[in-house]
N, C-alpha and C positions, 0 to 999 in steps of 0.2 A: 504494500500500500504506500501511498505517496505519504510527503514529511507533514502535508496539513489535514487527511484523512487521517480520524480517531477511531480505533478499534472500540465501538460502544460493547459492554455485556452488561448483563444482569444486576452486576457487584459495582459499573460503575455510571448507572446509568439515570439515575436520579442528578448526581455532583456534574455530567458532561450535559444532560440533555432539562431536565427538570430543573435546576437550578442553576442555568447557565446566562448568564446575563447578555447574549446573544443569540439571536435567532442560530437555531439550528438545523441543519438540513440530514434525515437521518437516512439511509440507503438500507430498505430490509433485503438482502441476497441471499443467497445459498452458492457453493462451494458447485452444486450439478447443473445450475439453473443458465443456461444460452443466450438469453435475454440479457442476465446480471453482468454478462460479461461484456456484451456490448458495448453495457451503461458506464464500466466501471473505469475508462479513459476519460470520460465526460464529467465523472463524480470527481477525478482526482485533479485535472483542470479548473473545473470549478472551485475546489477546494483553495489552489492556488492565487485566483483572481479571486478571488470574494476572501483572503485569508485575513480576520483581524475585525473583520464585517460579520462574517458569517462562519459558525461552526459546523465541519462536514461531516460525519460519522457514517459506518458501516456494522448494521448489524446482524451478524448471521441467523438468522431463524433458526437451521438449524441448532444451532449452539445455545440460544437463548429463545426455545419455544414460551416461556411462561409470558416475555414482551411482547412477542409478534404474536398472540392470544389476545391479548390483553388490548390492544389496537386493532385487534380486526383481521388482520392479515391474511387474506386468502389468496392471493393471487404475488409473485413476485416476479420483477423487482417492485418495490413498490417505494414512493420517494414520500416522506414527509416531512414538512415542513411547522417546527413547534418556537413559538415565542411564549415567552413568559411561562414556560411549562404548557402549554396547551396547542393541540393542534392546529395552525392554522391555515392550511394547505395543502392536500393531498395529490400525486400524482402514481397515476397505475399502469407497468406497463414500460417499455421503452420510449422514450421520450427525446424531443430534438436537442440540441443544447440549448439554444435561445429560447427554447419553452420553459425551460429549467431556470435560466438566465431571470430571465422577464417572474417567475416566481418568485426568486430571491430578493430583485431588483423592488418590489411592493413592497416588502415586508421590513424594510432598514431604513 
C-alpha cells in the first residue's frame, strides 16, 4: 500500500476513522475481489493528492467482517466517505477517479 493509505482494522478503527478530525475516505476490498484491484491505483493517488485534507484507509472485509456488517456491506469495493464519525457518502462498485475526486472535493 502507498505511504498515505492507512491499513484501517477492527482495533484501530474508531482512533483513524471515528474520531479522526478529517474527513475520511475508507476503501472496503478483499485480497480475491477484480474490481478492488482496479480501484486500488486510484485509492492510493488519491490518497497522495488529497494527503493532509483527507484521510485514505483500506479495509479488508475479509479480515475485519464485524465493520463491513456493521455498515452494510454487501457488494465490494465499496468507497465510503465518513466526517465527523458519520457516513456521509457512499460509493458502490468501480468508480472513475474524478467521481471519487469531485466526492472528496464536497466534503472539505
Amino acid at each position: 500500500m502507498a505511504g498515505n493509505v492507512i491499513t484501517l482494522t477492527e482495533s484501530n478503527w474508531h482512533a483513524e476513522v471515528i474520531n479522526s478530525d478529517k474527513p475520511v475516505l475508507v476503501d472496503f476490498w478483499a485480497p480475491w475481489c477484480g474490481p478492488c484491484r482496479i480501484i486500488a491505483p486510484i485509492i492510493e493517488e488519491l490518497a497522495d493528492e488529497f494527503a493532509g485534507k483527507v484521510k485514505v484507509g483500506k479495509l479488508n472485509t475479509d479480515e475485519n467482517p464485524n465493520i463491513a456488517m456493521q455498515y452494510g456491506i454487501r457488494a465490494i469495493p465499496t468507497l465510503m466517505l465518513f466526517k465527523n464519525g458519520e457516513v456521509v457518502d457512499t460509493r458502490i462498485g468501480v468508480q472513475p477517479k474524478e467521481a471519487i475526486k469531485q466526492m472528496l472535493l464536497s466534503h472539505i
